[in-house]
C-alpha positions as CSV (number, residue, x, y, z in Angstrom):
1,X,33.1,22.5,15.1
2,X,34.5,18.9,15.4
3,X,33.6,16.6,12.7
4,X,31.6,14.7,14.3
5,X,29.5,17.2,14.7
6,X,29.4,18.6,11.2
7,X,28.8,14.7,10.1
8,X,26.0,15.1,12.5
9,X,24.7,18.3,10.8
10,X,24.9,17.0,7.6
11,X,22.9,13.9,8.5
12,X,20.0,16.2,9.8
13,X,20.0,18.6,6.9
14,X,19.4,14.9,4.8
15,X,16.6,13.7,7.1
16,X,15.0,17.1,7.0
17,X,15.8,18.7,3.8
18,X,13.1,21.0,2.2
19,X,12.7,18.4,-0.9
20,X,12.5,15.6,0.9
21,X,9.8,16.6,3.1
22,X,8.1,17.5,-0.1
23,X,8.7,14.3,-1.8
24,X,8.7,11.5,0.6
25,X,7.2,12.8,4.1
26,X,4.4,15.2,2.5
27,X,3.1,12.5,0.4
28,X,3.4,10.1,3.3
29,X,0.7,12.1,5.2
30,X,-1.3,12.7,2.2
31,X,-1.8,9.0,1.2
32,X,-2.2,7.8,5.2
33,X,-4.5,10.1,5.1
34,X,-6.9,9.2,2.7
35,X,-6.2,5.7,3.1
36,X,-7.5,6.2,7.1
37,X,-10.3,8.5,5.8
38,X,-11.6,5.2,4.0
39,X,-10.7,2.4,6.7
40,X,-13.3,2.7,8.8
41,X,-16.1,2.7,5.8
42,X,-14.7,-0.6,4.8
43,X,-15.9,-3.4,7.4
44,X,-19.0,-0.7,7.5
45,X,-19.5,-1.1,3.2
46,X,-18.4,-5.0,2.8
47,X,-21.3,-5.6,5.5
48,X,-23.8,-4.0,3.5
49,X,-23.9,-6.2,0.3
50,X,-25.2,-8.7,3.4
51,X,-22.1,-10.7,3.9
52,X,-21.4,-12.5,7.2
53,X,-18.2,-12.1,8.9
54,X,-16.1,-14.7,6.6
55,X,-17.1,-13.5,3.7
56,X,-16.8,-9.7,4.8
57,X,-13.3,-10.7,5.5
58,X,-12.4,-11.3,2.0
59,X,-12.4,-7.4,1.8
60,X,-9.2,-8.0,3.5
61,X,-7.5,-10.9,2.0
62,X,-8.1,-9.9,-1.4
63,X,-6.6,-6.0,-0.9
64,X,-3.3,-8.3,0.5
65,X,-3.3,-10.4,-2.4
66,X,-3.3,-7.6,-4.7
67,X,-0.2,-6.6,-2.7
68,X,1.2,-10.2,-3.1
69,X,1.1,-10.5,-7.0
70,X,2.4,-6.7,-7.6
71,X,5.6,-7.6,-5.0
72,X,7.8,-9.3,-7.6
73,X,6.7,-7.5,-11.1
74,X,7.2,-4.4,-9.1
75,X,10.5,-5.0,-8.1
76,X,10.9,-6.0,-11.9
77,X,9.2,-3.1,-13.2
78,X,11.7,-0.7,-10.7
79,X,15.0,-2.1,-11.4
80,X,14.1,-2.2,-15.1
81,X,12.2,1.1,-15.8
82,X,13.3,3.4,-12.8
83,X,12.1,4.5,-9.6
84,X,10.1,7.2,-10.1
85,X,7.6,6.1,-12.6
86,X,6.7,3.6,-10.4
87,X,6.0,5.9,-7.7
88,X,3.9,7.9,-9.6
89,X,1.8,5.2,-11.4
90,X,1.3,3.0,-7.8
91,X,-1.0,6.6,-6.6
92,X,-2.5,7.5,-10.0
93,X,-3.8,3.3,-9.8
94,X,-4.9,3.7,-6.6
95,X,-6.7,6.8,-7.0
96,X,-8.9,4.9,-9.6
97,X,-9.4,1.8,-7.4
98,X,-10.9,4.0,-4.8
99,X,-13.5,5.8,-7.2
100,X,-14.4,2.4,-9.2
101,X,-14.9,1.2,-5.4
102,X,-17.3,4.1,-4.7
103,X,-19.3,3.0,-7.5
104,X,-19.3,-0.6,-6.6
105,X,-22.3,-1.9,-7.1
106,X,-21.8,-5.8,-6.0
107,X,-19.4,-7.2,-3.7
108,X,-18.0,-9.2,-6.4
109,X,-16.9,-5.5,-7.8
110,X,-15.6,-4.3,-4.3
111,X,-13.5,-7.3,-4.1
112,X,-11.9,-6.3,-7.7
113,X,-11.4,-3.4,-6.7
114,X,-9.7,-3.8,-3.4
115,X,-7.9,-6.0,-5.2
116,X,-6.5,-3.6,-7.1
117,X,-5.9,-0.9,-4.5
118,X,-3.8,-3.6,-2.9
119,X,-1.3,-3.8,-6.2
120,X,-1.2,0.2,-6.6
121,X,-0.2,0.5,-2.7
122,X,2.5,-2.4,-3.5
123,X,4.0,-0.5,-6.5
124,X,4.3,2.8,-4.0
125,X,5.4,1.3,-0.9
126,X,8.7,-0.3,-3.0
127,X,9.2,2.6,-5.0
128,X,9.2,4.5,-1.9
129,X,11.5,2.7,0.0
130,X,13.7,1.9,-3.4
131,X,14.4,5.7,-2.8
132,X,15.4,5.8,0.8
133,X,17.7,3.1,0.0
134,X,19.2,4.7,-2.8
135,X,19.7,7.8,-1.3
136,X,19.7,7.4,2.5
137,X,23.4,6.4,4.1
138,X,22.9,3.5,6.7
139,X,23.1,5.7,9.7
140,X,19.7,7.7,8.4
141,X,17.6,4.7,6.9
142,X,16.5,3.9,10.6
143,X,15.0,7.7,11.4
144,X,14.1,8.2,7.3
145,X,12.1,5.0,7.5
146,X,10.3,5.7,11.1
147,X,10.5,9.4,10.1
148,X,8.1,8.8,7.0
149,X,6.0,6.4,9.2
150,X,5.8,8.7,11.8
151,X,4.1,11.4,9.4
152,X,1.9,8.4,8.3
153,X,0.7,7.9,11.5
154,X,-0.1,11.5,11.9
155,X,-2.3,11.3,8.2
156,X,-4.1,8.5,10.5
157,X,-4.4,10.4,13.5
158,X,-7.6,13.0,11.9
159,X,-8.0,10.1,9.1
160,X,-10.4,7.5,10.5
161,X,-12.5,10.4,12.6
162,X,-13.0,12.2,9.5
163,X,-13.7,9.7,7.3
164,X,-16.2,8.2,10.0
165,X,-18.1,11.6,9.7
166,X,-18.1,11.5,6.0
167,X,-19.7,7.7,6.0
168,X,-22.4,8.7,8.2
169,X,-23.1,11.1,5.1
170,X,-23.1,7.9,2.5
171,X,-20.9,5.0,3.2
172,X,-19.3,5.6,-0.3
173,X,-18.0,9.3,-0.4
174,X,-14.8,8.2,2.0
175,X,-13.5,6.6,-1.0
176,X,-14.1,10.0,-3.0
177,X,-12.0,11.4,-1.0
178,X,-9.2,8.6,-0.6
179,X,-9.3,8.8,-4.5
180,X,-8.5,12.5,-4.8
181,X,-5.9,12.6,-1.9
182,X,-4.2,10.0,-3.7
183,X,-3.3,12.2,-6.5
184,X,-2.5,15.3,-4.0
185,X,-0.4,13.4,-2.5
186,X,2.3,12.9,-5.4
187,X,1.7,16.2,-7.0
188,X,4.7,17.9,-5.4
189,X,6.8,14.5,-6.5
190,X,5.6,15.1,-10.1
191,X,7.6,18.6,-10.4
192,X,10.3,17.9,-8.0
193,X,11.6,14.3,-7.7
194,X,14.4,13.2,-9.9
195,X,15.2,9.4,-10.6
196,X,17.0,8.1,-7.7
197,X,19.1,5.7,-9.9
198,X,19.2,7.2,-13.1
199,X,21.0,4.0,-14.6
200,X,19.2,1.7,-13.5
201,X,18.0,0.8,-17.3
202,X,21.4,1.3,-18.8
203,X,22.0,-0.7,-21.7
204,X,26.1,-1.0,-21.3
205,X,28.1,-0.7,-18.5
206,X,32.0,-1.0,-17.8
207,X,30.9,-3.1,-14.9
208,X,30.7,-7.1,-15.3
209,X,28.8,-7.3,-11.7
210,X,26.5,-4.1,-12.7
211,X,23.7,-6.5,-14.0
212,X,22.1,-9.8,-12.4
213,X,20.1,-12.1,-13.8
214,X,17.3,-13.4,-12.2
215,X,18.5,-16.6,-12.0
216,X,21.8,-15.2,-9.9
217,X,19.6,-13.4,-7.7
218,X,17.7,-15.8,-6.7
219,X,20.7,-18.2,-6.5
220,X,22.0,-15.3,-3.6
221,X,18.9,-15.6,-2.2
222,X,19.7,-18.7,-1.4
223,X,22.5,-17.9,1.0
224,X,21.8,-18.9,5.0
225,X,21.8,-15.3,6.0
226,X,19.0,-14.6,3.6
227,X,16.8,-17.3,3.7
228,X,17.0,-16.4,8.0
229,X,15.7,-13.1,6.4
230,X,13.1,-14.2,4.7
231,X,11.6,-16.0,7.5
232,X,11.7,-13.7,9.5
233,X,10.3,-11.5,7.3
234,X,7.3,-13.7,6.6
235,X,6.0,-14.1,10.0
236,X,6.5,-10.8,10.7
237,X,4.3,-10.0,7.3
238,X,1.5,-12.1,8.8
239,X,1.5,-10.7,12.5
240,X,1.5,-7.3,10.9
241,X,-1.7,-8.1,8.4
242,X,-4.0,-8.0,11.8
243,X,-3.1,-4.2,11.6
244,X,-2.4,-3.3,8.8
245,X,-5.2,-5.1,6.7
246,X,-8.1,-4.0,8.8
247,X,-9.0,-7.3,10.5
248,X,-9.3,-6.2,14.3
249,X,-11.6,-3.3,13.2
250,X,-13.8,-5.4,10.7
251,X,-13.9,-8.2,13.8
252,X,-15.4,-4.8,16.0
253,X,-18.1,-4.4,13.6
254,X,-19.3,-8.0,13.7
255,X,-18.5,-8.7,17.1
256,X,-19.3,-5.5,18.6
257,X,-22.0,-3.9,16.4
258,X,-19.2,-0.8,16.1
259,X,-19.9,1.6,13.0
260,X,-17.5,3.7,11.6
261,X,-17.5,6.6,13.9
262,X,-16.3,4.0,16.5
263,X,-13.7,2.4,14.2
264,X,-12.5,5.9,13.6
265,X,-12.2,6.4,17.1
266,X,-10.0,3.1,17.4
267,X,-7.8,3.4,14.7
268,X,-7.4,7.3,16.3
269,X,-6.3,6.2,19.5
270,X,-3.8,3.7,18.0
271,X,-2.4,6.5,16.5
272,X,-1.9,8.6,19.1
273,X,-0.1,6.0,21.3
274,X,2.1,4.4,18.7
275,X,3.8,8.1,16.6
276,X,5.7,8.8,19.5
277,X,6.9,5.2,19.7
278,X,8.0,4.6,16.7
279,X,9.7,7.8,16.4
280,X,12.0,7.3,19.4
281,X,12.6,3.8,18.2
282,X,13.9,5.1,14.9
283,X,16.6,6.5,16.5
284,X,17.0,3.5,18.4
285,X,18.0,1.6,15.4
286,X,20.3,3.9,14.2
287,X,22.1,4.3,17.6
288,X,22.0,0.7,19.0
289,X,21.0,-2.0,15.9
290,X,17.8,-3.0,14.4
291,X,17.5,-6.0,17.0
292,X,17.2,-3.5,19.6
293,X,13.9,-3.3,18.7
294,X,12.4,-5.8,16.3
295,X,13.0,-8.3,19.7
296,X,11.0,-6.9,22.3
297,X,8.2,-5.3,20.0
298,X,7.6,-8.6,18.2
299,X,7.6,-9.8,21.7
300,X,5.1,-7.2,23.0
301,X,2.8,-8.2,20.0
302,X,2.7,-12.2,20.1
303,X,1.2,-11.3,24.3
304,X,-1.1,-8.2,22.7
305,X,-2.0,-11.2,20.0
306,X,-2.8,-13.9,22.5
307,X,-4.6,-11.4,24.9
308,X,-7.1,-10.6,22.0
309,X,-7.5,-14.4,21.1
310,X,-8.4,-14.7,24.7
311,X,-10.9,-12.7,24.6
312,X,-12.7,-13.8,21.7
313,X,-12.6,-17.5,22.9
314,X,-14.1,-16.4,26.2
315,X,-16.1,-13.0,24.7
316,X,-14.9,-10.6,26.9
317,X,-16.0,-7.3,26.6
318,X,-15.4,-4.1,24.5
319,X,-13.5,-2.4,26.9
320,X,-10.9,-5.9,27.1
321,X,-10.7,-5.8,23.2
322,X,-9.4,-1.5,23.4
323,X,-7.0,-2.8,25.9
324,X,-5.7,-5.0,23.7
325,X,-6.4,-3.5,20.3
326,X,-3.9,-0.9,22.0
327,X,-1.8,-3.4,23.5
328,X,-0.9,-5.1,19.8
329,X,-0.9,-1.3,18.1
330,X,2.0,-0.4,21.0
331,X,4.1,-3.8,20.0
332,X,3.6,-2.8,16.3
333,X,4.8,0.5,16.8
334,X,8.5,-0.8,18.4
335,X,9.0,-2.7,15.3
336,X,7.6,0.2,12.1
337,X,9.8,0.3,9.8
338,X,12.5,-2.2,11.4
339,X,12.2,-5.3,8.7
340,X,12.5,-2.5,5.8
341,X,15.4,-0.8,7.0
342,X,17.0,-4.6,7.8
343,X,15.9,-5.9,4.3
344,X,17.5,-2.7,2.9
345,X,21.0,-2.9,4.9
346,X,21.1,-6.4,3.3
347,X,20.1,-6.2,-0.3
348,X,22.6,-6.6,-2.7
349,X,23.1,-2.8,-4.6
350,X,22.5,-4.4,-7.9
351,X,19.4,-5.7,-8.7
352,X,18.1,-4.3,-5.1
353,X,14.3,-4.3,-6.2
354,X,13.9,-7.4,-7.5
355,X,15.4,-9.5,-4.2
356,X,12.9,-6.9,-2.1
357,X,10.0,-7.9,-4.6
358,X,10.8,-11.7,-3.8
């Protein structure tokens, strides 16, 4: 055996390795699923307090802004107490944001709540990816990171048709159930997942460049190459929140009188099309560079975008609107996982998690 080929052997037994798949894919599947299971009761549930469609929306904004004030204390909280208590706290949070929203009895409440389901999923998505960067060499982050989406997009695949099934029942037990999977999801981390960076809150070190102070990260921040990072990193944030927030589905229900068993059926078919994608363009990344695909799938989504704004200006039909609900889901699929395994190549080793929270 050359070793090349043992090198290559020793990369797949990382990628695949029986913890791992425990730990970081298992739980993957687990929490996409029970976060599809409740998608499609959403737009469904924010429509029922009787809300028009701008006010619906606010289901949306205010589960991203939740996201948006957890980015920095999280990255805070992960350099400074560890990893993995922040992995287990972001699913034991969101657990109890999904109950509290099943017993919602306002919209004012929902909003609260969804508000808080939106910090919790903040505080596990960088813990999560705080662990593939501490443990995953370069060559692997591209096929960990689309490896871990790739299971999330199979939680999503039975996700939105179940939970469509279970709103027809009452609009509020999907959230029951995206409560509970929450907490399945990380019981196998609770036993088996060790601190990635057991130092992280080590009082001395021989090191003089061990520790950064916020004011120095921010100051590397700074740099050309980073803030050409960060830009991209926004707009790519805001073509992504049509997907990943919810909006196209929650248009469907206004715009198309769709209820959940439909949404289901949307966010299914997205599903479907886009794991195979963004498996295949994992290893893309690791073979040819990230640009290979964050180029033409940001490319493929701006059309998809424009396509869909086309036909809400004009009010095409719903077949136009799965055409392109598809079209933008494709585009997103070339670029999963690309901006994270980018922002992770780049971070600085010391104080990783707080220049990701910012």
């Amino acid at each position: 055996m050359t070793d090349i080929e043992s090198a290559n052997q020793t990369e797949r037994r990382g990628i695949l390795a029986y913890d791992q798949f425990l730990t970081l894919y298992f739980p993957a599947f687990v929490f996409a699923l029970g976060y599809s299971i409740a998608t499609p009761a959403i737009p469904v549930f924010a429509k029922s307090f009787d809300t028009g469609f701008a006010v619906a929306s606010l289901v949306i904004v205010m589960h991203a802004l939740g996201g948006l004030i957890a980015a920095v204390p999280s990255g805070f909280l992960i350099d400074r107490i560890g990893r993995r208590p922040v992995l287990l706290i972001g699913p034991l949070l969101m657990a109890l944001s999904s109950i509290l929203t099943a017993l919602a009895g306002s919209f004012t409440q929902l909003l609260a709540y969804r508000f808080i389901g939106g910090a919790a999923m903040e505080m596990w998505r960088q813990a999560r990816l705080a662990m593939v960067a501490d443990v995953g060499k370069q060559r692997q982050r591209g096929r960990q990171m689309t490896g871990m989406i790739g299971t999330e997009g199979a939680g999503r695949l039975i996700g939105p048709a179940l939970g469509g099934v279970l709103a027809g029942w009452s609009i509020r037990v999907p959230f029951v159930v995206h409560g509970f999977l929450s907490v399945v999801a990380i019981l196998p981390s609770i036993f088996l997942l060790r601190e990635s960076a057991p130092n992280v809150n080590a009082k001395t070190t021989d090191s003089k460049d061990s520790h950064l102070t916020t004011r120095e990260v921010l100051a590397l921040m700074w740099d050309n190459r980073y803030r050409g990072f960060f830009c991209a990193q926004f707009f790519a944030s805001m073509t992504r929140g049509v997907l990943w927030g919810g909006t196209m589905l929650l248009y469907a229900t206004f715009a198309y009188d769709i209820g959940p068993k439909g949404l289901g059926g949307l966010a299914t078919m997205s599903t479907i099309v886009g794991i195979p994608i963004t498996l295949s363009c994992g290893y893309l990344m690791d073979r040819f560079g990230r640009k290979t695909t964050m180029v033409p799938g940001f490319g493929l989504m701006a059309l998809g975008l424009f396509f869909l704004a086309g036909g809400a200006g004009w009010h095409w039909g719903f077949a136009y609107f799965i055409g392109g609900f598809l079209w933008v889901h494709c585009g997103q699929a070339v670029t999963s996982g690309s901006m994270q395994v980018l922002g992770s190549n780049m971070a600085t080793a010391i104080a990783r998690w707080r220049f990701f929270g910012f």
